[in-house]
N, C-alpha and C positions, 0 to 999 in steps of 0.2 A: 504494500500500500504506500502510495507518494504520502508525501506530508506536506498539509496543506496548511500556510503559515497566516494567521490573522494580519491585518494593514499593518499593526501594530506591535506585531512578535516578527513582523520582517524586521520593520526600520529595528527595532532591539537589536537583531541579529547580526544587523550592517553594523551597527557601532560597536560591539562588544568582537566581531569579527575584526574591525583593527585597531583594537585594543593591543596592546603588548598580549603576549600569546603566557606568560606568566604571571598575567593579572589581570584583576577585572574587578569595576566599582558597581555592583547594578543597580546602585542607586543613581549615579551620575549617567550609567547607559539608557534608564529609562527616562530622567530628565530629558537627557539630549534627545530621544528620537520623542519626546512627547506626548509617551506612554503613559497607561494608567498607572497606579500604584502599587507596588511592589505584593501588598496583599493581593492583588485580581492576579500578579503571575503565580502566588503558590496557589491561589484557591483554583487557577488551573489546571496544576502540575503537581498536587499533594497526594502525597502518596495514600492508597487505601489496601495498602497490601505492606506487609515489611520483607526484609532479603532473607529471613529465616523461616517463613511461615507455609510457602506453596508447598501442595502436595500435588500428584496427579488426580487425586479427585478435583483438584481443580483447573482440570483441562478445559480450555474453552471461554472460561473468563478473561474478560478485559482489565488490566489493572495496572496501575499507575508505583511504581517504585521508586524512593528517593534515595541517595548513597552516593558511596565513596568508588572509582573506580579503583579495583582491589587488581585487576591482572587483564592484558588485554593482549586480543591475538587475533592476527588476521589470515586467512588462509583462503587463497584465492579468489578474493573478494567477496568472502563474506569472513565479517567481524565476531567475535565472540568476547564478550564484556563479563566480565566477573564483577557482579554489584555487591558491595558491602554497606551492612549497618550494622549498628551492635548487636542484631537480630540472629547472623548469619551471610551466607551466598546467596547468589542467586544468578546462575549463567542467563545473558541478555543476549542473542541473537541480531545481528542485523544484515539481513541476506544481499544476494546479486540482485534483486529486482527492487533495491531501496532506492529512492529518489535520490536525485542528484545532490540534494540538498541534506538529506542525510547522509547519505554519503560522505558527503564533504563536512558535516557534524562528526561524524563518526574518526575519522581522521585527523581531526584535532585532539581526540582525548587521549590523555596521556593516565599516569597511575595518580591516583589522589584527586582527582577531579571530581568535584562533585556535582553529580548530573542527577535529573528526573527522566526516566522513560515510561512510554505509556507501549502496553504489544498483549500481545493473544499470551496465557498461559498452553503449551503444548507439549505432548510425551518427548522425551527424547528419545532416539532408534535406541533399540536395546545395547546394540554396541556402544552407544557412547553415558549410556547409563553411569551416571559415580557413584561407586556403594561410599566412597569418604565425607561425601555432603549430604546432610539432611535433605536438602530441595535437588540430590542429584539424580532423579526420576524425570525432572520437567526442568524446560526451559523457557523464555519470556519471547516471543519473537516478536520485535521492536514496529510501533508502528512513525512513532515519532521520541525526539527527545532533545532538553533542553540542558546547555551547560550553565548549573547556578553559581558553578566559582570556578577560574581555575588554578591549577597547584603550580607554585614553584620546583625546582627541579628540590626534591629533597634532601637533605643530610644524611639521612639512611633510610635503606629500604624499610617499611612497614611490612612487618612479616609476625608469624604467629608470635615465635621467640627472635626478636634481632641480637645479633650479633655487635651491635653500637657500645662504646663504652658506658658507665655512668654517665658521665657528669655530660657526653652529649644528649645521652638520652634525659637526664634532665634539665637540660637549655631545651630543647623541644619536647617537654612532657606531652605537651596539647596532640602531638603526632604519636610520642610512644603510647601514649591512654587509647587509642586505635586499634592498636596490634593485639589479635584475638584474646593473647595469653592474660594482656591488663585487663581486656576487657572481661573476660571470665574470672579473673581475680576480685576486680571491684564488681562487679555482679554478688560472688560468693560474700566478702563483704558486706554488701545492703543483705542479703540471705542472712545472714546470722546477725544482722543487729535485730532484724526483722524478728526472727525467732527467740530471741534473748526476751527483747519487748513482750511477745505473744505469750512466753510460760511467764515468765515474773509478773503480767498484770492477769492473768488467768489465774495465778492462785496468790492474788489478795495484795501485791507489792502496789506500791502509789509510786508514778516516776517524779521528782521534786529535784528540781534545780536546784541546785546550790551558788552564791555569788561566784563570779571570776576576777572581780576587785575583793582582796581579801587583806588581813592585816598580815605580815611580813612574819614567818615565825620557824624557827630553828628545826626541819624536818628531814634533815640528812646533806642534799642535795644545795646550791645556792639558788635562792629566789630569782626569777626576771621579775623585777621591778617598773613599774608604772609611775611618773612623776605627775602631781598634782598641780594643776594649773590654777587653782582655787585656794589651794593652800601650801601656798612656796617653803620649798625646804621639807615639805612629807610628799609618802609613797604610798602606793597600792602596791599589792606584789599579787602573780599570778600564780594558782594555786600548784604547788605540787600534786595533792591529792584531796579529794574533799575530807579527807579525815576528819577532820573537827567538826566538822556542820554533821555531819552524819551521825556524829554523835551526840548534837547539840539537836536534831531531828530526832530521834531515841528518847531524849529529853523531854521531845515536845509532846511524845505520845504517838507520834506513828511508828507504829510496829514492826513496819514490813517497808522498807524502802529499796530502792532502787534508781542509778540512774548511767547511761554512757557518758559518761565524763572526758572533758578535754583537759588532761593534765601537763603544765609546762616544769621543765628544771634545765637549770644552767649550770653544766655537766660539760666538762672537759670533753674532745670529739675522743671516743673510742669505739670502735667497734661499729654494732648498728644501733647506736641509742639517735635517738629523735629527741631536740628540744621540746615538742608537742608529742603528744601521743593520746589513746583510749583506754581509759580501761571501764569495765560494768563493774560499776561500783555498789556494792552492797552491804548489806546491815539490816538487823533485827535480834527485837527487844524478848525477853526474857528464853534465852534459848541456852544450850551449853557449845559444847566442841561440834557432839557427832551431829547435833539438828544443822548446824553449818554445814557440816561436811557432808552430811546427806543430800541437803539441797542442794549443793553445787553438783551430785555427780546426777540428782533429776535433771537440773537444768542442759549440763551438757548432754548427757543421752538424748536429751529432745531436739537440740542444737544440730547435732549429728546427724542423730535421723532424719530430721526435718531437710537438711541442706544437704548431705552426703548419703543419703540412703545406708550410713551405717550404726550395726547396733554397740554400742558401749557395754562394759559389762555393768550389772547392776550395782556394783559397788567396788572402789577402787581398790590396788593393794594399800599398804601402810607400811612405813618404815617409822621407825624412831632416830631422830638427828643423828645419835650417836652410831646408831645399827647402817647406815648410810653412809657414813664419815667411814667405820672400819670397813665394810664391806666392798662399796667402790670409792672410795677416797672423793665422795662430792656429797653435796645436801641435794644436788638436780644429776641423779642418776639416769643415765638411757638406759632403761630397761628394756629392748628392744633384743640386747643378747644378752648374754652372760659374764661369763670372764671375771669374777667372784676376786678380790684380795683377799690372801693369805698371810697368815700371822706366820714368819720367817724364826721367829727368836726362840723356838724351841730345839733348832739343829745350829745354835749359835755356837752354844758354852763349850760344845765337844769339839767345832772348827777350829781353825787359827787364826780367822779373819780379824785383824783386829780392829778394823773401822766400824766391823759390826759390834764387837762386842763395847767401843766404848759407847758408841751409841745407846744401848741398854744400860749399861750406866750412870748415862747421863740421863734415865728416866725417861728414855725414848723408845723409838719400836724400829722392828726390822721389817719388812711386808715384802709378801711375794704377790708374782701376777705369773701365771700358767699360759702360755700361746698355745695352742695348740695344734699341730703341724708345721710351725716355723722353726722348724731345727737348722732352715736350709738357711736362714736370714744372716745377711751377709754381716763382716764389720762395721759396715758404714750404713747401713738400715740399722744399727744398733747405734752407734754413735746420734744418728738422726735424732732417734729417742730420744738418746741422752740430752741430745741439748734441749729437744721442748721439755723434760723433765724438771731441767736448772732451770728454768721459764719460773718455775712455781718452785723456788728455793732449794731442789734438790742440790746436792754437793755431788752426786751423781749416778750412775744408775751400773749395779752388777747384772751378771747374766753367765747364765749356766744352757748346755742344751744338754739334753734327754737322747742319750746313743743305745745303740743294741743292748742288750744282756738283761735287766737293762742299767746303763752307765751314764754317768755324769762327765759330760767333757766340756774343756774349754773354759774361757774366762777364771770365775775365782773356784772352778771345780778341785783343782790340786788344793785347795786350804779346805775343802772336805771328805777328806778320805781314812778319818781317824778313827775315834773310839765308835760304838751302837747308836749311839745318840746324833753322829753326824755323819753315818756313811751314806752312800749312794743310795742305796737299795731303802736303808729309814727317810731320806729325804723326801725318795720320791714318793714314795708309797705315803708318806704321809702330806703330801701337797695334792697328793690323786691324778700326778704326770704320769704320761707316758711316751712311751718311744717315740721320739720325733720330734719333743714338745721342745719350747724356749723356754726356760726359766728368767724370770726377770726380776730384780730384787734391790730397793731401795729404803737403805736406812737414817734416820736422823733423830738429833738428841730432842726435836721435836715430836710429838705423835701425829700431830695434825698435818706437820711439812708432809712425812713420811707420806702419812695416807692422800692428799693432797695431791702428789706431787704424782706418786701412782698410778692413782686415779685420771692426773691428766693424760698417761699414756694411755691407760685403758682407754681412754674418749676418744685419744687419735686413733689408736688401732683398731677400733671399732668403724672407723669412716673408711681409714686404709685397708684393710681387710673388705670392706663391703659387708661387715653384720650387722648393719643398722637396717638391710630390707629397704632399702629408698623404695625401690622397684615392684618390690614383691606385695604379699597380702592384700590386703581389697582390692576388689575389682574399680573399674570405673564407675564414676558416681556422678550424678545428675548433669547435664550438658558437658561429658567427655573428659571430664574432669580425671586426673590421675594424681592419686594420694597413695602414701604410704599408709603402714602400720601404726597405729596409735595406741603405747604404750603410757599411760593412765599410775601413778604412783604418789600416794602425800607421804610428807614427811610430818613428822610432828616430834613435841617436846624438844623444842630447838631452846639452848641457850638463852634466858633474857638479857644476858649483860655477855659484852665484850670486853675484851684490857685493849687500850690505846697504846702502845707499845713507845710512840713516839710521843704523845703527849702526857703520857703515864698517870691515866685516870681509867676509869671505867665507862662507856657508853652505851645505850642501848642496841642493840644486836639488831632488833626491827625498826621500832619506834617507842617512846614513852608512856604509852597509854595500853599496851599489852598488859594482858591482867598473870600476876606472878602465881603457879600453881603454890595448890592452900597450904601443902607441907613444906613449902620455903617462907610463909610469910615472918615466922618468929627470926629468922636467922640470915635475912637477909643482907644486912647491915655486914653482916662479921665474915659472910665468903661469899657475894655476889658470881664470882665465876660459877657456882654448883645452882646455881636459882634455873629449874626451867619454868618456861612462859607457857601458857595456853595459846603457843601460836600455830600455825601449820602455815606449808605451804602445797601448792599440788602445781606437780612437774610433768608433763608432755614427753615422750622422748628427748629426753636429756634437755630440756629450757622450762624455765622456771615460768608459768603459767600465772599464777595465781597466790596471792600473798594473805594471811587475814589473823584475828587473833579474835579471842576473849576478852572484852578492851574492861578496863579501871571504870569502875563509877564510884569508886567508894573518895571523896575529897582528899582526908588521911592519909589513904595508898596512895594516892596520886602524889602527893607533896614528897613521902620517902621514896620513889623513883625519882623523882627531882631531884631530892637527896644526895642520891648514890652517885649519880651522873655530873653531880658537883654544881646541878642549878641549885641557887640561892632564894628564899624566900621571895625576895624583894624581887629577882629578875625574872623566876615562874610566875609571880603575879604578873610582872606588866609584861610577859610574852603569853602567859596560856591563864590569866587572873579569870578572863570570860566565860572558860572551860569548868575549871572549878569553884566558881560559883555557879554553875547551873547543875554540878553533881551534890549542891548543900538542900535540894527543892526536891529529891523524892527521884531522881535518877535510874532507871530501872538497870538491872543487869542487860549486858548486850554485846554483839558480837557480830563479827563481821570480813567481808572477804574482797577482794576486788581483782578478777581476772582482768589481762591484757586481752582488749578488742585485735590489737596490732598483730602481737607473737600467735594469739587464739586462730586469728587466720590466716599466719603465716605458714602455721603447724598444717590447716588445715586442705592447705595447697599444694602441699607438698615443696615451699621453697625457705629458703635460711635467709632470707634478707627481708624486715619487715619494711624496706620501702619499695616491696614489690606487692604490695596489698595497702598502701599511702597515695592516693591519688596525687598530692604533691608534697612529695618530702623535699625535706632539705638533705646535700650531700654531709660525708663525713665531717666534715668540719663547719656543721650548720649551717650551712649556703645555700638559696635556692639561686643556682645560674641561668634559671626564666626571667626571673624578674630581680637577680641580683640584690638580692634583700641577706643580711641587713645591709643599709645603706644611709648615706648622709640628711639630713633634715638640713633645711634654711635656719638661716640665723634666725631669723623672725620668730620662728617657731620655739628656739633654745629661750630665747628673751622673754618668753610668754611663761614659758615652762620653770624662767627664773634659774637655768641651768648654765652653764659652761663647758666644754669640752676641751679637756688636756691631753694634749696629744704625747702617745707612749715615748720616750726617750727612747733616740737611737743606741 
């Protein structure tokens, strides 16, 4: 069918036709040729159909498509357009019998063009059928089509996963948020805030804002700060976390709170921390440990279900900090495999080793980790270790392998070849090696380095090896989606106090307002190291999900954690004074948790970067290079703000 162009969608086309061919205003091309208004061209040309939705039962309909051109190809004149919207494909046709005038549309479009076509829905021959596409049964065969923008030559191809660095793909996010992969991320995203919302106000939670101008108050991290233009020389600070209100809501009498919170901290760049971030932040009134820990593992089983069609178990494992700490040497175990630490210092005393044995004298531990079939792992795949080891304070790392008989060769095997107590045959047998296996063994006059330090190879060898299952376990789950394993573990009875080693005090381990379990309350004062808290937290495949406690209502306990942590009367009144006068008014007991929205769906993606489920993050070192923020203000504005800025000394 020709395409037969209104008085008025000509003269458009003449002006937009010599236009620069990498740009186009159509608000200026419909002025000049004298056009109606840019509403009468979509309500033309609006799509009643999206690029994900046809099926062959809808052969025969006429329908209007609006998109990105996602892939284009011509094969002896006739065209074939791959249309994109966040919907899907949708192959577009446009044969040898097209007008001239299409034709010569059709040869302008280049990839990223955003165009509307109108054409017949038709089967496609069985041969060219795509079982990879949803709509790959039917094709669109074009009756006319209009180009609504066109693309500059891009920076990188838009493709499912691009291959672009960071930081280009965040100077053009608006193009990577395109590519199927973002797009099926932030999808799952709205999916699971959706379903966070739909269980917590189905059984009785109220969502309740909390302020984001809040007073400035010592919660681990440094505040971003907000300066007052109303009142020169004070600040707002933006909240770490709603902690306090949520507990000053508890206060007020609602029971059951809930809310997605946008939490900020000003945090040196490492790793993948975000100055912004999410977390579902929760709390409720008169409950204990397990009614928390209950409800968070409802919550997510629904979560799961609802978005990934899988089922969670109905109740997670448990560790105790300490059973954690010896076990895999972390509080945020993968449990995804195994690979269990071993207590070493029972075939010490009969060895000759003697960096092991001062290490147990000096009140520290020995720990083994078992490989299993890397006996063959060279020097320098052991060295490797070693050095991520010293990463995490180790002094360094021994290693034995598992030979025939079965024998101990290699590394510090000759300093054990002595009495029963440290021959071969008792070592192995009592580590549970066998032939072939790595023995790997790291001691320090610390417990915690030891286990610590372990532990971090365990975590590497676990990615290195391939036991974490990336691949494997569930199947695919709702729109193509590919997830791994989800291995589900809390930790509890974690430490309430820390020792500051440099500052030489004591700190709070979580936060101030964890409530101290009741058989440390008489004796806290005199060994804060042995106090555990009513905290938990619940870890994902080895990253820390979800953080919460049994928070203080009692005024008293509040002030001797103040206490201990070396707050003085005078400066917990005028930083948290507003806190503990609302626990002197009838304060009910209360408790509470707050998953990351961010890592929650990063986990649940199957990727290790939460700014690949951030529609705009900022890079490693807080930058967004879109919009190049943070960035300089006008004086006018500092002078308002009653501010000055001193620039850093070279």
């Amino acid at each position: 069918m020709s395409l037969s162009w209104p008085p008025w969608m000509a003269a458009c086309r003449q002006v937009t036709k010599n236009a620069p061919r990498f740009w186009i205003d159509m608000d200026v091309a419909l002025a000049a040729a004298d056009c109606p208004d840019y509403d009468k061209v979509m309500e033309q040309h609006k799509r009643n159909a999206t690029c994900g939705e046809l099926r062959k039962s809808d052969s025969g309909k006429t329908v209007t498509l609006n998109g990105w051109v996602n892939r284009k190809r011509d094969h002896g004149g006739i065209t074939f357009i791959n249309l994109r919207d966040r919907y899907g494909i949708t192959q577009a046709v446009i044969g040898e019998d097209a007008s001239e005038e299409l034709a010569s549309l059709a040869e302008e479009l280049r990839n990223e063009f955003c165009i509307a076509v109108e054409g017949v829905v038709r089967p496609r021959p069985d041969t060219m059928v795509n079982p990879e596409m949803d709509t790959g049964e039917i094709e669109v065969a074009v009756q006319s089509l209009v180009i609504l923008n066109r693309c500059e030559v891009l920076p990188f191809q838009i493709e499912e996963e691009t291959g672009a660095n960071e930081d280009l793909r965040l100077r053009y996010r608006y193009l990577d948020l395109r590519s199927a992969g973002m797009q099926n991320r932030i999808r799952l995203r709205s999916e699971v805030s959706f379903a966070v919302r739909e269980w917590m106000t189905g059984r009785g939670f109220y969502e309740i804002e909390t302020p984001t101008f809040i007073k400035s108050t010592p919660e681990g991290a440094r505040d971003y700060l907000v300066p007052s233009r109303v009142y020169p020389g004070k600040f707002y600070a933006l909240p770490q976390s709603p902690q306090l209100y949520k507990q000053l809501l508890m206060a007020s009498g609602f029971d059951k709170y809930f809310q997605i919170a946008r939490c900020y901290r000003d945090e040196d760049a490492r790793g993948d921390r975000q100055p912004e971030f999410t977390q579902i932040d929760i709390e409720m009134s008169f409950v204990s440990r397990d009614d928390v820990l209950s409800m968070t593992e409802l919550l997510m089983g629904h979560v799961f279900r609802k978005t990934l069609g899988v089922e969670l178990p109905a109740q997670f494992k448990r560790l105790s900090y300490d059973e954690a700490m010896e076990i895999y040497g972390t509080d945020k175990p993968d449990l995804r495999f195994d690979l269990p630490l071993k207590d070493f210092a029972p075939y010490v005393e009969g060895g000759s080793f003697q960096a092991f044995k001062d290490a147990l004298s000096g009140g520290g531990s020995v720990k083994a980790l078992i490989v299993p079939g890397k006996s063959d792992y060279s020097r320098k795949q052991i060295e490797e270790l070693e050095t991520h080891a010293k990463i995490y304070k180790a002094k360094g790392l021994a290693w034995m392998k598992v030979g025939p008989g079965p024998a101990l060769e290699g590394g510090v095997s000759k300093f054990f070849t002595g009495g029963e107590s440290s021959s071969a045959g008792t070592i192995i047998a009592g580590l549970g090696a066998k032939t072939g296996d790595l023995i790997l063994i790291i001691a320090d006059e610390k417990r915690k380095t030891a286990n610590t330090a372990l532990g971090a190879v365990r975590t590497k060898l676990g990615k290195d090896l391939g036991l974490t299952g990336e691949s494997a376990g569930n199947a695919d789950g709702p729109g193509g989606r590919r997830h791994s394993r989800f291995e589900f573990v809390w930790i509890v009875d974690f430490p309430l106090f820390e020792y500051n080693e440099e500052d030489r005090r004591w700190e709070a381990a979580h936060h101030m307002f964890s409530y101290p379990q009741e058989q440390y309350h008489a004796v806290m004062e005199q060994d804060p190291g042995a106090v555990k808290g009513d905290l938990y937290d619940l870890v994902l495949n080895g990253c820390e999900l979800a953080s919460g406690s049994i928070r203080i209502h009692d005024p008293a306990l509040q002030k001797r954690i103040f206490s201990i942590v070396g707050m003085g009367e005078q400066e917990a009144e005028e930083k948290f004074g507003f806190l503990t006068e609302a626990f002197k008014y009838g304060a009910p007991p209360h408790g509470g948790i707050a998953p990351g929205l961010d890592r929650l769906v990063m986990l649940m993606a199957g990727e290790s970067s939460i700014k690949e489920v951030i529609a705009f993050p900022k890079n490693s070192f807080a930058v967004s290079p879109m919009d190049n923020c943070p960035g300089e203000v006008e004086q006018k504005q500092l002078e308002e703000l009653h501010l000055a800025v001193v620039k850093p000394k070279p």
